[in-house]
C-alpha positions in Angstrom: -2.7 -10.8 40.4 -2.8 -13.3 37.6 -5.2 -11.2 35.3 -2.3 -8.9 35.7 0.4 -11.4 34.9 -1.8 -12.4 31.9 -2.1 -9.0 30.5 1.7 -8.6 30.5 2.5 -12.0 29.1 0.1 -10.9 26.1 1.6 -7.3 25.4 4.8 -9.5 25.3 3.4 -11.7 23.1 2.0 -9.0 20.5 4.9 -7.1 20.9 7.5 -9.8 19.5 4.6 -10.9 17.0 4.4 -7.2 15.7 8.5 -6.9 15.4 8.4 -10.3 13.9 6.1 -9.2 11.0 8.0 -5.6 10.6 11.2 -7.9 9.9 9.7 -10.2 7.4 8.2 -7.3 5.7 11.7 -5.4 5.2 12.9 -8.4 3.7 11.1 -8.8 0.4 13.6 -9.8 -2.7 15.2 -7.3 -4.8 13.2 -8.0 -8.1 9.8 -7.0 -6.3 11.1 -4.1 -4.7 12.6 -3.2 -8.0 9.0 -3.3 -9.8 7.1 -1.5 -7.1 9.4 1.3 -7.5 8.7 1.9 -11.4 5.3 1.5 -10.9 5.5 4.4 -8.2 7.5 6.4 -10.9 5.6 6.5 -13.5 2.3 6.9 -11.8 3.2 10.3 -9.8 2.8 11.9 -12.6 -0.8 12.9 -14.3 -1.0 13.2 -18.1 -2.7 16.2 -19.4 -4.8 15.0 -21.5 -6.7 18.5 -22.8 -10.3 19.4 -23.5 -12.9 16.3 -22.3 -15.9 15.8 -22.8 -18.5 13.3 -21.2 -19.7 10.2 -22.9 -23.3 9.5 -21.5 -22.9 6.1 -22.9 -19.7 5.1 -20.9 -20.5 7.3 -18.2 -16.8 8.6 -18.5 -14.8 11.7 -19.5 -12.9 10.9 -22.5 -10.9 14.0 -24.3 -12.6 15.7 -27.0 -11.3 14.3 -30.4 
């Protein structure tokens, strides 16, 4: 029986610690929130950016000039 007892006093244990994160998470200030949320708006977005072309050198594709 105490193995059992244990096992429940632990899924107790994670269970608060797991609510107790989710809280702290939900309450990150304003300003940060704020600059997450242009960073997410301008990069949903992809840029056309035309022709490209590879450059061996930089082992990149960088658009044809």
């Amino acid at each position: 029986m105490p193995p059992v007892v244990f096992a429940l006093a632990a899924a107790v244990g994670f269970y608060a610690a797991s609510r107790l994160i989710a809280a702290m998470v939900g309450q990150a200030p304003p300003d940060q929130m704020q600059g997450d949320a242009a960073a997410t708006a301008t990069s949903d977005c992809a840029r056309d950016l035309g022709q490209l072309e590879w450059d061996a050198t930089a082992g990149v594709y960088r658009p044809k000039a």
